[in-house]
C-alpha positions in Angstrom: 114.7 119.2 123.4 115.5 119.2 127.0 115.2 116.8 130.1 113.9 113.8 130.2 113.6 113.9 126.5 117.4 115.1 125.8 119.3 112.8 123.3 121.8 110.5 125.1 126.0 111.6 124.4 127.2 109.2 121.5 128.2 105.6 122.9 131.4 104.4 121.8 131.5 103.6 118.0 131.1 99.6 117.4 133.8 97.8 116.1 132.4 96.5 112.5 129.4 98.3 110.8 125.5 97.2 111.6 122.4 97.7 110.4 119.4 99.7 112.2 116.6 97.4 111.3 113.5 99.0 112.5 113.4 103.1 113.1 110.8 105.7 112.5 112.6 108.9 111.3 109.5 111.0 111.2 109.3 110.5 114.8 112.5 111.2 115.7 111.8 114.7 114.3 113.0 114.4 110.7 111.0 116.7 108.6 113.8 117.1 105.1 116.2 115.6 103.5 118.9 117.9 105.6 117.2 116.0 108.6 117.7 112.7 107.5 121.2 113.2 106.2 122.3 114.6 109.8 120.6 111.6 112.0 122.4 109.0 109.8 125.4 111.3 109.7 125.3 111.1 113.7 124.7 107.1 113.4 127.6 106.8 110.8 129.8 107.8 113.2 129.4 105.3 115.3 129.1 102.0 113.2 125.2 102.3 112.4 125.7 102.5 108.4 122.1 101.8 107.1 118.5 102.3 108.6 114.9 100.9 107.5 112.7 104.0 109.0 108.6 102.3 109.1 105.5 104.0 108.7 102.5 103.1 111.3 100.1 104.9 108.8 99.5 106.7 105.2 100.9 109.9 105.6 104.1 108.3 107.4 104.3 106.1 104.3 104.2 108.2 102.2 107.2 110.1 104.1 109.0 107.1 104.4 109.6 106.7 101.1 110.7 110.4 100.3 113.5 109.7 103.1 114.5 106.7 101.3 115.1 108.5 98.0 116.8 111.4 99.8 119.7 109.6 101.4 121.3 105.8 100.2 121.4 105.1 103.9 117.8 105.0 104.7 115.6 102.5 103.0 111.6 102.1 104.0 109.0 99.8 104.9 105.2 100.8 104.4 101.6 99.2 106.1 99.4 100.4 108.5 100.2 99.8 112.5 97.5 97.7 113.8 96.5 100.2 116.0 95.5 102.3 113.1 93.1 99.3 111.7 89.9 100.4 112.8 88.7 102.1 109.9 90.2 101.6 106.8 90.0 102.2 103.5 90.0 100.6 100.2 91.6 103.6 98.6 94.1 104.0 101.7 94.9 100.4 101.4 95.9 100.7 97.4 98.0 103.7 97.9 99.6 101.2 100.7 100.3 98.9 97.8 101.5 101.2 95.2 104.1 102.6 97.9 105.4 99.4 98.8 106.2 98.7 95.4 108.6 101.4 95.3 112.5 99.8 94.5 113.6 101.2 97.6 111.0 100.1 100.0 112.4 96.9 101.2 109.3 95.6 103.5 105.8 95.5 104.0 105.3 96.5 108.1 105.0 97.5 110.3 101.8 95.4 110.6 100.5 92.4 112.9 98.2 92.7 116.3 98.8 94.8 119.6 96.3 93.9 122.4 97.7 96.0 125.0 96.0 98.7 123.1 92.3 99.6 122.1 92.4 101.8 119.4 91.4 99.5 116.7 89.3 95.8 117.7 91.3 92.7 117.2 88.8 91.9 114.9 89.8 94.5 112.3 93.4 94.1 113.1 93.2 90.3 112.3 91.3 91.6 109.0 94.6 93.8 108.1 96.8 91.9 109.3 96.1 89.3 106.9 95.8 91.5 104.0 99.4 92.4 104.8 100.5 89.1 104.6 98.5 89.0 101.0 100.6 91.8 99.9 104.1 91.0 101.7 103.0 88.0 99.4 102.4 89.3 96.2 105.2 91.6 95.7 108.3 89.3 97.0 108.6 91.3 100.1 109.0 90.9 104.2 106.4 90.8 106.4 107.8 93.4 109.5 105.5 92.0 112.0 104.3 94.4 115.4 103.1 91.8 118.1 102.4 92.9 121.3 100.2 91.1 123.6 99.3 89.1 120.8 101.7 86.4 120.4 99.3 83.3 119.9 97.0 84.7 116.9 99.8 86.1 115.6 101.2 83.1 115.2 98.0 81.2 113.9 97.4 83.5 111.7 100.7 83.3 109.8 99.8 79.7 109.8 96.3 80.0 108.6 97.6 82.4 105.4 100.8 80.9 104.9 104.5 83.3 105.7 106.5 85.0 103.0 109.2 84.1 102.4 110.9 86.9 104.9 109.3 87.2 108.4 110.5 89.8 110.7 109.5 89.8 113.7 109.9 93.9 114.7 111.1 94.3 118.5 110.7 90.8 119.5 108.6 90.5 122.9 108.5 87.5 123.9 110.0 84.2 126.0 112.0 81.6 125.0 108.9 79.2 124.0 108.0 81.7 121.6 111.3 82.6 120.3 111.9 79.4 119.8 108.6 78.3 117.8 109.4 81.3 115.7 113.0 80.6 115.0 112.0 76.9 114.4 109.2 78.6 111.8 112.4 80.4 109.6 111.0 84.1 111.2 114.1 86.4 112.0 113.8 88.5 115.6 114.9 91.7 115.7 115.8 92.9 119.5 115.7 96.5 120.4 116.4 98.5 123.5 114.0 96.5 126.2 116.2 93.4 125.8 119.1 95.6 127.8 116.7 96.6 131.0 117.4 94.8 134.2 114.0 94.1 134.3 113.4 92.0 131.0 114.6 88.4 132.3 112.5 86.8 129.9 113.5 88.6 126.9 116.9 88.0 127.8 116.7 84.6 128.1 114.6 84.6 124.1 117.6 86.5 123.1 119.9 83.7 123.8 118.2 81.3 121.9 117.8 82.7 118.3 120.1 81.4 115.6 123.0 83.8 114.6 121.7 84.1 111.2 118.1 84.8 112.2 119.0 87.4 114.6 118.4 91.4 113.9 119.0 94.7 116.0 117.0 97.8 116.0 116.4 100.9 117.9 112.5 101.5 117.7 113.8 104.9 117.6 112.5 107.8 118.9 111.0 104.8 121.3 112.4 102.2 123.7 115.8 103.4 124.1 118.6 101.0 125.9 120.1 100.7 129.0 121.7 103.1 130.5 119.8 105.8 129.2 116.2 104.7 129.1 113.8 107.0 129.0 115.8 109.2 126.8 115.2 110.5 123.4 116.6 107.7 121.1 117.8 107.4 117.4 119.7 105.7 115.4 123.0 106.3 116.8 122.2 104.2 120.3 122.0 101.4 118.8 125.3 100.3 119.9 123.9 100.2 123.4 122.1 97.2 122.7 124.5 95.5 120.2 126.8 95.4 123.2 124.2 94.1 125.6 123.0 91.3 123.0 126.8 90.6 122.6 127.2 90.0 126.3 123.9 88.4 126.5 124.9 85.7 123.9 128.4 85.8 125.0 130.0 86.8 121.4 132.0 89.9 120.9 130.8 93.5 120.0 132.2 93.1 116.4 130.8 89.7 116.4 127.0 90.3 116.9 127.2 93.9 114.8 128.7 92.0 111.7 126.0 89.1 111.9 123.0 91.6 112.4 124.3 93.7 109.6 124.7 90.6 107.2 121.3 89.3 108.2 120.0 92.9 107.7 121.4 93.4 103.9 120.1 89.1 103.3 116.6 89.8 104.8 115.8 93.1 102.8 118.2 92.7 100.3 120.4 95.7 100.4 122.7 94.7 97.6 120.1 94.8 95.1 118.6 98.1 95.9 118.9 101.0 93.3 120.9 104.1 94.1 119.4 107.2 95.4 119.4 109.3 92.4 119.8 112.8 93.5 118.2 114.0 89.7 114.7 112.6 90.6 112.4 114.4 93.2 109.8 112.2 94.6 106.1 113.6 95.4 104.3 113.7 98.3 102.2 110.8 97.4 105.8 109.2 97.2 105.9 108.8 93.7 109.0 109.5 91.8 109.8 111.9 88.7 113.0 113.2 86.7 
C-alpha cells in the first residue's frame, strides 16, 4: 500500500479501553484469521480492545462471521447494505437470517436507505429495509442502521414497523434536529471519522447533543478516516483520533468519552454474554460452525 492509501503512524494510545463499533475487516484487507489477529493486535495497542466488523452483502456475511469465531476480539453484524437491495433473494435473504443467528453475531446491519446512491431504487431499499427491522425483531437483536441522504423515511419507517429494542444508528449523519428526534426515540449514534473534519459544522454540533449513555464511536474502517489524516487508509487502530475530537467536542476527557463508548458498546450488543471463541471448532464458508 503506498500514497494516498498508506496507513496513518499509530496515534497515541487512549487512556481507558473503547470499543470499535462499526468496521469492515474484509475491506481493510483481512483475508485469515492471521489477518484479523494482527489488525486488532495493532488496535490493542492503542486502547481499541473489541471490534464489530459488518457485512454490506452475502459473501461479506458470511466472512464476518468466520472473523468472529477466529479471534474473541471481533464480533459481527450481518444484512444487506441498501445499496445492494435491488435484486434480492428469498434464498439470499434466509441464509441472512440463519447467519445472524449465530451466538457471536451481535447485530442485524448494516441495513437502512442511502439516496445519495442509485444502485438499488428507494423502493426496494424501503422493501429490505423493513424486513431487517422484522428480523432485528425476531431474534432479540440491534438494528445497525446506514442512513445517508435518507433521514426522514428512515425515520418513518422505524415508526411505521415499530424499533427493536437496540437502534444503532451506524456513522450518524445528521444535525442536531435529527440527533435529537433520534436520541429522544431511545436510538444510540455512533460517530466516526467525519465528525473530526473542519468542515462538518453540523455534525459537530449533533455530536454535542447526544446523551452520554446513547453515544457510540467507530471507524467505518477502511473508510472515512479522522482528522488529521483523512484520506488515508484507516482501521481500527485510528480510532483514537476521533475519541479525542468527540472528547473535545463534548468537552469531557479522552478517558472520559472512551470508557462511556466502550460501556455503551458491551450494553448495546451485549458483550458480556457472548460465548468464547473456541479455537476447537472450524466454521464453514457458509459460516456455519462444526467440532
Amino acid at each position: 500500500m503506498s500514497g494516498r492509501r498508506e496507513r496513518p503512524p499509530a496515534p497515541d494510545p487512549l487512556p481507558a479501553p473503547t470499543v470499535d463499533a462499526h468496521t469492515h475487516l474484509d475491506a481493510c484487507g483481512c483475508i485469515d484469521a492471521a489477518d484479523v489477529a494482527a489488525v486488532m493486535d495493532r488496535a490493542a495497542a492503542v486502547g481499541v480492545a473489541r471490534a464489530v466488523t459488518v457485512a454490506d452483502d452475502l459473501a461479506s456475511a458470511r466472512w464476518v462471521v468466520r472473523a468472529a469465531h477466529w479471534d474473541d476480539r471481533v464480533v459481527a453484524a450481518v444484512a444487506l447494505h441498501p445499496t445492494r437491495t435491488a435484486e434480492v433473494t428469498e434464498d439470499e435473504f434466509a441464509e441472512i437470517e440463519r447467519l445472524a443467528g449465530d451466538p457471536r453475531v451481535v447485530a442485524v446491519g448494516e441495513t437502512g436507505l442511502d439516496y445519495y446512491w442509485d444502485h438499488s431504487p428507494p423502493v426496494a431499499q424501503q422493501e429490505w429495509f423493513r424486513r431487517h427491522i422484522d428480523l432485528a425483531k425476531r431474534i432479540g437483536k440491534p438494528l445497525m442502521i446506514h442512513d445517508r441522504d435518507a433521514h426522514d423515511d428512515v425515520l418513518r419507517i422505524l415508526r411505521e414497523e415499530g424499533p427493536p429494542a437496540s437502534v444503532v444508528f451506524h456513522c450518524f449523519s445528521g444535525d442536531a434536529a435529527v440527533a435529537r428526534e433520534c436520541a429522544e426515540a431511545g436510538y444510540v449514534l455512533s460517530f466516526a471519522g467525519p465528525v473530526t473534519f473542519r468542515n462538518a459544522r453540523a455534525l459537530q454540533e449533533a455530536a454535542v447533543v447526544v446523551p452520554e449513555d446513547q453515544l457510540l464511536v467507530e471507524t467505518d474502517a477502511p473508510f472515512l478516516t479522522p482528522h488529521p489524516h483523512r484520506g488515508r487508509a484507516n482501521e481500527p487502530y485510528c480510532l483514537p483520533w476521533t475519541v479525542r475530537g468527540l472528547a473535545a467536542l463534548r468537552g469531557v476527557s479522552d478517558q472520559r468519552l472512551a470508557t462511556s463508548a466502550g460501556r455503551n458498546a458491551d450494553r448495546v450488543f451485549r458483550l458480556g454474554e457472548l460465548p468464547p471463541v473456541v479455537q476447537s471448532a472450524t466454521v464453514s464458508v457458509d459460516g456455519t460452525r462444526s467440532a
